[in-house]
N, C-alpha and C positions, 0 to 999 in steps of 0.2 A: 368426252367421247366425240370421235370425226362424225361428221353426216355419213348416213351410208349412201343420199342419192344428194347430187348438188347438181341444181339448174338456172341454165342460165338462159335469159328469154330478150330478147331482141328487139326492142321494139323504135322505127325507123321512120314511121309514118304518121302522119296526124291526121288520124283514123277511130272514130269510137269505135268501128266495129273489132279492127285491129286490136285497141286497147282493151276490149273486156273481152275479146279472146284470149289475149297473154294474161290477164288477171286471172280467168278463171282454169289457164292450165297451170298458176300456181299455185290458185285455191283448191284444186283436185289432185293435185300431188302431195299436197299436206295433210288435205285429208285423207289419203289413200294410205299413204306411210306413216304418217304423224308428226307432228312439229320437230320431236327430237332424231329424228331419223333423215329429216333432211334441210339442206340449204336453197332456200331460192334468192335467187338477184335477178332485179331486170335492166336491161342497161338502153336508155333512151339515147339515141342519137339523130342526125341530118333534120329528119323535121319531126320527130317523136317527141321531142320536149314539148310541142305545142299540146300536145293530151294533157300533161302534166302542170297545164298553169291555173292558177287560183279563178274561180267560174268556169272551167273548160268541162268540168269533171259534171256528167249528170247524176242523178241520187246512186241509182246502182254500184256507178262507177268509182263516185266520192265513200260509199260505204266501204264495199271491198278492198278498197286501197287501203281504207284505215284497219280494215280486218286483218290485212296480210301484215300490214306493219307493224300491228300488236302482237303477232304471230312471228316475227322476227325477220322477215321478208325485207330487203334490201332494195331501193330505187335510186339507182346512179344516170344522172346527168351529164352528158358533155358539154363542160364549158365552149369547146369550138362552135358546136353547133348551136349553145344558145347568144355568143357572140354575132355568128352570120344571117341568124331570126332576129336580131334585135331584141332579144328577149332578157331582162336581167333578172339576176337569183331572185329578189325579193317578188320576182313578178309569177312562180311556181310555187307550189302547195304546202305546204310544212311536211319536212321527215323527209324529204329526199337530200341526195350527197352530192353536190357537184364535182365532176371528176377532169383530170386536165384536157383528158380525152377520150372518148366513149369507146374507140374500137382499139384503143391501148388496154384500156380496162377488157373490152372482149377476150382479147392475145391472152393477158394475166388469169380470166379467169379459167380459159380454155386449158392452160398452162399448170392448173390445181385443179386439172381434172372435171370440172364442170361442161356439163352433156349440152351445148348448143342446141336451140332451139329458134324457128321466127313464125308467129305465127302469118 
């Protein structure tokens, strides 16, 4: 069965406040429709990967992430931008996907119909 709602959430900046607003507009779509009924992705790029590195994450933020992830929630990384942060794969949190390039993957997902979102 397709998702009936696919979202895609944008996150750009390395910003707790940013990051657990995109977290929890994916933890209220999930649970508004229900896991089966929809796709979320979020796609970290320019300096959003820095939310995403191993200790960066406060409790809230470190649980939720793991909540959405159990939940089938997707977190894509751009490699470009973790090249120009000096930042390498092993140095971000388990469960994320490094992607060749984060606003390639935006195009692709916008392209399958998924509803652009930033907080």
């Amino acid at each position: 069965m397709q998702a009936r709602y696919k979202l895609l959430i944008h996150v750009d900046e390395d910003s707790r406040e940013r990051l657990n607003m995109a977290l929890s507009m994916a933890y209220n779509l999930l649970d508004v429709v229900g896991e089966g009924n929809a796709e979320v992705v979020l796609v970290f790029n320019v300096r959003g990967p820095m939310a995403l590195m191993r200790g960066s994450l406060d409790d809230y933020a470190r649980e939720r992430v793991n909540e959405l992830m159990s939940m089938g929630v997707r977190f894509y990384v751009c490699s470009i931008a973790l090249r120009s942060l000096g930042v390498r794969r092993e140095d971000l949190i388990d469960g994320v996907e490094v992607v060749d390039s984060g606003i390639k993957k935006i195009v692709e997902l916008e392209g399958q119909g998924f509803a652009y979102v930033k907080p």
